[in-house]
N, CA, C and O atoms as a GROMACS GRO file, in nm:
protein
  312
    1UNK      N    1  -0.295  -7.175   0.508
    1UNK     CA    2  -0.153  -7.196   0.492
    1UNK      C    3  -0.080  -7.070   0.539
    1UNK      O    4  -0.138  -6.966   0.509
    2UNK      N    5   0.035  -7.058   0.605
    2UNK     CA    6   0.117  -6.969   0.664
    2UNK      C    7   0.214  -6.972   0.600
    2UNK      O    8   0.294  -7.059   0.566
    3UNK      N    9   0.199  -6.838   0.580
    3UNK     CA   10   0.342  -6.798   0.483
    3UNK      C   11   0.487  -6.794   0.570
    3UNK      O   12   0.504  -6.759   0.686
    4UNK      N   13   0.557  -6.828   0.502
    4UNK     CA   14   0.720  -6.868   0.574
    4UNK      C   15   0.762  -6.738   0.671
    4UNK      O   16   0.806  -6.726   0.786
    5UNK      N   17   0.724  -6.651   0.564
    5UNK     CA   18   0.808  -6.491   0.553
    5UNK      C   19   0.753  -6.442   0.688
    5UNK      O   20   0.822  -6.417   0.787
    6UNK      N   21   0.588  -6.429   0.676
    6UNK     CA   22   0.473  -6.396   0.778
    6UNK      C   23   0.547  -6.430   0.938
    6UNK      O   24   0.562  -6.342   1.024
    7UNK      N   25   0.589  -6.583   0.956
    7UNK     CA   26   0.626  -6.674   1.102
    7UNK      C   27   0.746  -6.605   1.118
    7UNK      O   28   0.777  -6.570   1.231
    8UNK      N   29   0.824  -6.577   1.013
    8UNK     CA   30   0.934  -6.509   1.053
    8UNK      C   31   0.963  -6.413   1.109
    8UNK      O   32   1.048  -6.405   1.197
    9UNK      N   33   0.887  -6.312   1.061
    9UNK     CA   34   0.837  -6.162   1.076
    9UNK      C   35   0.799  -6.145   1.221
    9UNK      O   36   0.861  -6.069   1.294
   10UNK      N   37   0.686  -6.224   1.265
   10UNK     CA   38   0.670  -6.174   1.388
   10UNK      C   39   0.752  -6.201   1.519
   10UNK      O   40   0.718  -6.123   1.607
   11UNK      N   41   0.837  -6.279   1.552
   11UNK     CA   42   0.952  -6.254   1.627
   11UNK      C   43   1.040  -6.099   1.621
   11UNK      O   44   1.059  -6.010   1.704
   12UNK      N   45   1.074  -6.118   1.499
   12UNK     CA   46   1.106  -5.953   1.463
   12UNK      C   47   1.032  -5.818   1.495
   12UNK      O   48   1.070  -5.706   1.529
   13UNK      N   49   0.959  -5.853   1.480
   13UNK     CA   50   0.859  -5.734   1.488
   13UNK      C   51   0.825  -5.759   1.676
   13UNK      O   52   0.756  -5.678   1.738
   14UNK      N   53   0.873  -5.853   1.727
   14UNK     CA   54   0.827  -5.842   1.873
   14UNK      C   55   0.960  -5.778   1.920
   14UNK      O   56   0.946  -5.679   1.991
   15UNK      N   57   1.079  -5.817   1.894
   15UNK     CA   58   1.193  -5.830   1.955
   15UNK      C   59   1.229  -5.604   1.928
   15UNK      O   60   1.298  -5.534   2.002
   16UNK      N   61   1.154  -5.559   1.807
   16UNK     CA   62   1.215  -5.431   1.757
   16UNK      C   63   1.080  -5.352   1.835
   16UNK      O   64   1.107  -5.234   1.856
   17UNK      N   65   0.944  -5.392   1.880
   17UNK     CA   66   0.892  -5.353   1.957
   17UNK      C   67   0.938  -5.357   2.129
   17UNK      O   68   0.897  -5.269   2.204
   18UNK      N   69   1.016  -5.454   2.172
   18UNK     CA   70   1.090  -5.448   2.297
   18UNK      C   71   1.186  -5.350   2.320
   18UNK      O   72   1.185  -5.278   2.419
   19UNK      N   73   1.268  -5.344   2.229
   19UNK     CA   74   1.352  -5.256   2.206
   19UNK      C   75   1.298  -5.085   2.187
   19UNK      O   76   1.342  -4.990   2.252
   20UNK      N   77   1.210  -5.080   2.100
   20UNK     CA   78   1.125  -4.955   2.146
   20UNK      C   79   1.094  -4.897   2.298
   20UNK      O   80   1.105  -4.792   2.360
   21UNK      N   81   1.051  -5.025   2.317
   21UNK     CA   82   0.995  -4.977   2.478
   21UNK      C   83   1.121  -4.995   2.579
   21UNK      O   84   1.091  -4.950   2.690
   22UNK      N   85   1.266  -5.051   2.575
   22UNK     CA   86   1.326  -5.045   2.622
   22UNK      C   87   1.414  -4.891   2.612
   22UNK      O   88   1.490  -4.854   2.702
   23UNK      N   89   1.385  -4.797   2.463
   23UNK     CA   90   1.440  -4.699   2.472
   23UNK      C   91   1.428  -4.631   2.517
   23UNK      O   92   1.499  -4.557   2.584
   24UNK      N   93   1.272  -4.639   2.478
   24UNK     CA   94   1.196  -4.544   2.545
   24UNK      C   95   1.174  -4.502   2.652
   24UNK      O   96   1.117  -4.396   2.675
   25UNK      N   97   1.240  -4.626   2.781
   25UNK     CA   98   1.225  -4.612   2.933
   25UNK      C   99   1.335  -4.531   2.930
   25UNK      O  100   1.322  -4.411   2.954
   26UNK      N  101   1.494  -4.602   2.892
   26UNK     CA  102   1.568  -4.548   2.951
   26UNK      C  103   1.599  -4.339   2.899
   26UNK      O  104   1.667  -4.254   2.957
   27UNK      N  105   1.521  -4.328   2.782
   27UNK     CA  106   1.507  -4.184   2.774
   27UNK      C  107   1.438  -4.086   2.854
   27UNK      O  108   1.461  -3.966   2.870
   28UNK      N  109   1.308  -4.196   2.923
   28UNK     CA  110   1.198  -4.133   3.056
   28UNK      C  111   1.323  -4.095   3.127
   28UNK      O  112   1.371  -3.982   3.126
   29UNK      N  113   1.382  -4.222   3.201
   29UNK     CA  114   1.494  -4.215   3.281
   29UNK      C  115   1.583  -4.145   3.316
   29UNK      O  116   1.612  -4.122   3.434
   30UNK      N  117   1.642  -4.099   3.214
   30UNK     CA  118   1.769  -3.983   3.189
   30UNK      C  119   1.665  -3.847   3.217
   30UNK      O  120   1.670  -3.778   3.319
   31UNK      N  121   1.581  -3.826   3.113
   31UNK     CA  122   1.565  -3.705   3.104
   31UNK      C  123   1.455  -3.651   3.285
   31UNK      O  124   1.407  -3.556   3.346
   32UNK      N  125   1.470  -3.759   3.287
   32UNK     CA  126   1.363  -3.709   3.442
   32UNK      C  127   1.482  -3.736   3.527
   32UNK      O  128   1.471  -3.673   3.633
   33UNK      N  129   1.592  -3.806   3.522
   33UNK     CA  130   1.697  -3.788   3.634
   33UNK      C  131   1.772  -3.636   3.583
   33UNK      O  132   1.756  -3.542   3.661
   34UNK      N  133   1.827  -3.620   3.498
   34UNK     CA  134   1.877  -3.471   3.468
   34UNK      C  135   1.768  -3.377   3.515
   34UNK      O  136   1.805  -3.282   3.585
   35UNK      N  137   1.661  -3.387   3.492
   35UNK     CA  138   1.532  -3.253   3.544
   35UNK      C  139   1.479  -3.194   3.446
   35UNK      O  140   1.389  -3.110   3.451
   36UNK      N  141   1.562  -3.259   3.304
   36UNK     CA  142   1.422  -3.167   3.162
   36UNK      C  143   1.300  -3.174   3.220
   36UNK      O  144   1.252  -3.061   3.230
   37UNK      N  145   1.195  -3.302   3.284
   37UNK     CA  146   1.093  -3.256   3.320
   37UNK      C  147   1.017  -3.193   3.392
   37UNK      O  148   0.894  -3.189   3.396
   38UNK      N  149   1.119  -3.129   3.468
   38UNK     CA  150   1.091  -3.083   3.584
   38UNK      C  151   0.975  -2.962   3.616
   38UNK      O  152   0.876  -2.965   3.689
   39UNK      N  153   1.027  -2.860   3.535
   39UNK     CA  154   0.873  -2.756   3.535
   39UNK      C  155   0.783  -2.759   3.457
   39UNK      O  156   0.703  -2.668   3.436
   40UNK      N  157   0.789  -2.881   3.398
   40UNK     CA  158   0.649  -2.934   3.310
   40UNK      C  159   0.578  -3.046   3.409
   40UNK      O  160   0.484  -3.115   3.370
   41UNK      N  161   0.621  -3.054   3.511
   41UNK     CA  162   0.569  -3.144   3.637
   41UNK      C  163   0.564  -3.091   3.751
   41UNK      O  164   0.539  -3.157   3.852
   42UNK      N  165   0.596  -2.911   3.753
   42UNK     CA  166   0.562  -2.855   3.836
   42UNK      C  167   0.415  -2.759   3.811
   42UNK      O  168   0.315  -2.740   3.881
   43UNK      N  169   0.462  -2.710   3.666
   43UNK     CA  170   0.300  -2.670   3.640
   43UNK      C  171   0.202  -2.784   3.604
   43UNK      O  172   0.092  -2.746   3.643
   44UNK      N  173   0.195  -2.863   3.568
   44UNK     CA  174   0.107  -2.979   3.592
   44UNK      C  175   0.043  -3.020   3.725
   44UNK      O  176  -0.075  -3.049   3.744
   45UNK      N  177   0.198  -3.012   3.864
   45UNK     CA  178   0.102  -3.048   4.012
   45UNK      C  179   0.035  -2.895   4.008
   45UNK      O  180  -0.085  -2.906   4.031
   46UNK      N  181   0.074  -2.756   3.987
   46UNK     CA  182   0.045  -2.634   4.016
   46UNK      C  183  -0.112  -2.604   3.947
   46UNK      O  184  -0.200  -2.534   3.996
   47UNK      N  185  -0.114  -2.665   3.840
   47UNK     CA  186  -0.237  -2.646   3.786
   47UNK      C  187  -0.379  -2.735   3.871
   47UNK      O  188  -0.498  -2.702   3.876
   48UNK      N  189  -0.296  -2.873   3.941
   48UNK     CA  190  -0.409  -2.983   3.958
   48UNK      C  191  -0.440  -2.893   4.104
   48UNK      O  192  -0.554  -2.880   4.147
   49UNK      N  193  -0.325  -2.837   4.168
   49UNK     CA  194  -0.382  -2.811   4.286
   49UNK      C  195  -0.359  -2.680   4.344
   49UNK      O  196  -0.340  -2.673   4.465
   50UNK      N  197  -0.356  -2.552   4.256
   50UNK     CA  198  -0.395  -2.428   4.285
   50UNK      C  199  -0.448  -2.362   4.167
   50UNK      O  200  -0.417  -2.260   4.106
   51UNK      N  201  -0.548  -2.460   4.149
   51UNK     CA  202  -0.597  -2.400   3.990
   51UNK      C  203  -0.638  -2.234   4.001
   51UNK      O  204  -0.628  -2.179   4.110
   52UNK      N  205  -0.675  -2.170   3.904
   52UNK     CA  206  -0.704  -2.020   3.867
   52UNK      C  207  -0.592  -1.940   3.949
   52UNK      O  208  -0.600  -1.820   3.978
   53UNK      N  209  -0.492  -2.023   3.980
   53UNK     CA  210  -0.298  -1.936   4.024
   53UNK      C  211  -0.259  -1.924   3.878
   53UNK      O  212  -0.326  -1.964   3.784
   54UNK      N  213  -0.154  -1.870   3.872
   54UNK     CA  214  -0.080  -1.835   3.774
   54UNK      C  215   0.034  -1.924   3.812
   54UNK      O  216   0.078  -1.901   3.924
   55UNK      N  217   0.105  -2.045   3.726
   55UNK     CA  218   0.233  -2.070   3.786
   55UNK      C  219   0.380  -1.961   3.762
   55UNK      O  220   0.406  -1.872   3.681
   56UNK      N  221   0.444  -2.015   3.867
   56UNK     CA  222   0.602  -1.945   3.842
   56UNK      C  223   0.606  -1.960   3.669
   56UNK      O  224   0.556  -2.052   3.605
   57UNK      N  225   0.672  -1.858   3.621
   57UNK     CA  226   0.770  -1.868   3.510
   57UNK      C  227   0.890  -1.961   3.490
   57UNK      O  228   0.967  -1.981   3.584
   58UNK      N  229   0.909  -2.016   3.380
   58UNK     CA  230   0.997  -2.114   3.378
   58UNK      C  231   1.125  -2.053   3.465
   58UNK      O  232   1.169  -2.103   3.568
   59UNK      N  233   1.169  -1.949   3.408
   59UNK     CA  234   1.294  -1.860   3.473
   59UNK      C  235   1.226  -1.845   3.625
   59UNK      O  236   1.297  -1.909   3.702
   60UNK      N  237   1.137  -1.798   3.683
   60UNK     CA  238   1.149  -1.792   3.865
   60UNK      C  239   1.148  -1.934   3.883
   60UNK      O  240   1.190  -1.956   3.996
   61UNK      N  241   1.114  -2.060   3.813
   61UNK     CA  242   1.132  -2.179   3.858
   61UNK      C  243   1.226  -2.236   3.881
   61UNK      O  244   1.227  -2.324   3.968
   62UNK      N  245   1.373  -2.192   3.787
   62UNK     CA  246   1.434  -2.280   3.754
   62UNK      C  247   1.564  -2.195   3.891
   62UNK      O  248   1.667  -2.240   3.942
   63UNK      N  249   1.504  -2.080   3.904
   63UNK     CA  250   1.619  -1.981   4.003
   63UNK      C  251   1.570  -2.017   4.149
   63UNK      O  252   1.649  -2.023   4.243
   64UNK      N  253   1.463  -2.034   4.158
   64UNK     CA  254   1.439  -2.058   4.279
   64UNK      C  255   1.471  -2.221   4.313
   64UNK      O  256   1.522  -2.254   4.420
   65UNK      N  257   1.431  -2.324   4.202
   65UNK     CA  258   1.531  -2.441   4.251
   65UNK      C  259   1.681  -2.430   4.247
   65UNK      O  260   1.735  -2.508   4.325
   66UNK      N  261   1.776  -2.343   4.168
   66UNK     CA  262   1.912  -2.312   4.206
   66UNK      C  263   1.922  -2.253   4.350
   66UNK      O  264   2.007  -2.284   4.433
   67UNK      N  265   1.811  -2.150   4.368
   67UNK     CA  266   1.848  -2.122   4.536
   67UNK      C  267   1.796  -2.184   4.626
   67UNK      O  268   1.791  -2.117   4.730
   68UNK      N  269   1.749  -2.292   4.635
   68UNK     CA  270   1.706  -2.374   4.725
   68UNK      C  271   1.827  -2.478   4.724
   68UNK      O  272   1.894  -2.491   4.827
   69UNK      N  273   1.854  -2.548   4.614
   69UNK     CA  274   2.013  -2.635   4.619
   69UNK      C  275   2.124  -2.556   4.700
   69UNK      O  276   2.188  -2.606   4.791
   70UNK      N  277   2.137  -2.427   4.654
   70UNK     CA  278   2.213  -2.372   4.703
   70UNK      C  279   2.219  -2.344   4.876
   70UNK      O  280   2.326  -2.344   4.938
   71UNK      N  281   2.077  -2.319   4.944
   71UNK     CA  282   2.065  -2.341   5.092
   71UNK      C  283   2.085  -2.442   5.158
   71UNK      O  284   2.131  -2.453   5.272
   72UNK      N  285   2.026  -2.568   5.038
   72UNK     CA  286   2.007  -2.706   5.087
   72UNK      C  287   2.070  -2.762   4.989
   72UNK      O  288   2.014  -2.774   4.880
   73UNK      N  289   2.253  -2.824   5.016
   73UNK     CA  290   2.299  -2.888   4.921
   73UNK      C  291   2.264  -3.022   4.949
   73UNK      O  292   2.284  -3.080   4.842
   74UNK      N  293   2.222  -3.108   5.036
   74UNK     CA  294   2.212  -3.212   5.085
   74UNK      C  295   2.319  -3.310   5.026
   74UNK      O  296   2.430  -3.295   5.077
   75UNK      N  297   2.309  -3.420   4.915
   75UNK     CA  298   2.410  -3.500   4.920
   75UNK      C  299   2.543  -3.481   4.774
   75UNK      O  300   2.614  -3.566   4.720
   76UNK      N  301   2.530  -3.324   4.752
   76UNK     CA  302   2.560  -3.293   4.620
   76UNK      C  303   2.770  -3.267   4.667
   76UNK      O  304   2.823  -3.290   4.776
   77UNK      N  305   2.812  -3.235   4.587
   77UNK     CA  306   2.979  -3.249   4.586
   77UNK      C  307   3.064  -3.112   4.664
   77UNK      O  308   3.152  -3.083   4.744
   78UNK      N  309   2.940  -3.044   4.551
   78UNK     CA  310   3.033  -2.906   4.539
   78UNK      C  311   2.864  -2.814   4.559
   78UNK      O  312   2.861  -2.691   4.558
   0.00000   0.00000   0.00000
C-alpha cells in the first residue's frame, strides 16, 4: 500500500532537485563569465601541463591578464 503523503512527495522532491541543478548552472555561469574562476583554471591547466613549474602568483596572474586586455582590448568599450 502507498502512502498518500509518500506519491506526493516525490514530484516535490523532483521539481526542488531541478531547481538545485538549475541554480547551480546558472552560478557555474556567472561566476566563470565574470572570471572568479579564472586562476584556479589557470593553475589547474599549469599544473596538468608544466608540472614541477611553479605557477604565476595569483597577483602576477591577475596583472598580467589586466596587461594583456589592456594591449589587446578586442571587443571591450572602454
Amino acid at each position: 500500500m502507498t502512502n498518500r503523503t509518500d506519491a506526493a512527495t516525490t514530484p516535490l522532491r523532483a521539481l526542488l532537485s531541478a531547481v538545485g541543478r538549475v541554480g547551480r548552472g546558472i552560478r557555474w555561469y556567472m561566476t566563470t563569465l565574470m572570471g572568479d574562476t579564472a586562476y584556479a583554471t589557470y593553475v589547474a591547466h599549469h599544473r596538468r601541463q608544466h608540472p614541477g613549474e611553479e605557477p604565476m602568483t595569483e597577483r602576477q596572474f591577475w596583472r598580467q591578464r589586466m596587461d594583456d586586455q589592456d594591449r589587446n582590448p578586442g571587443a571591450r568599450c572602454c
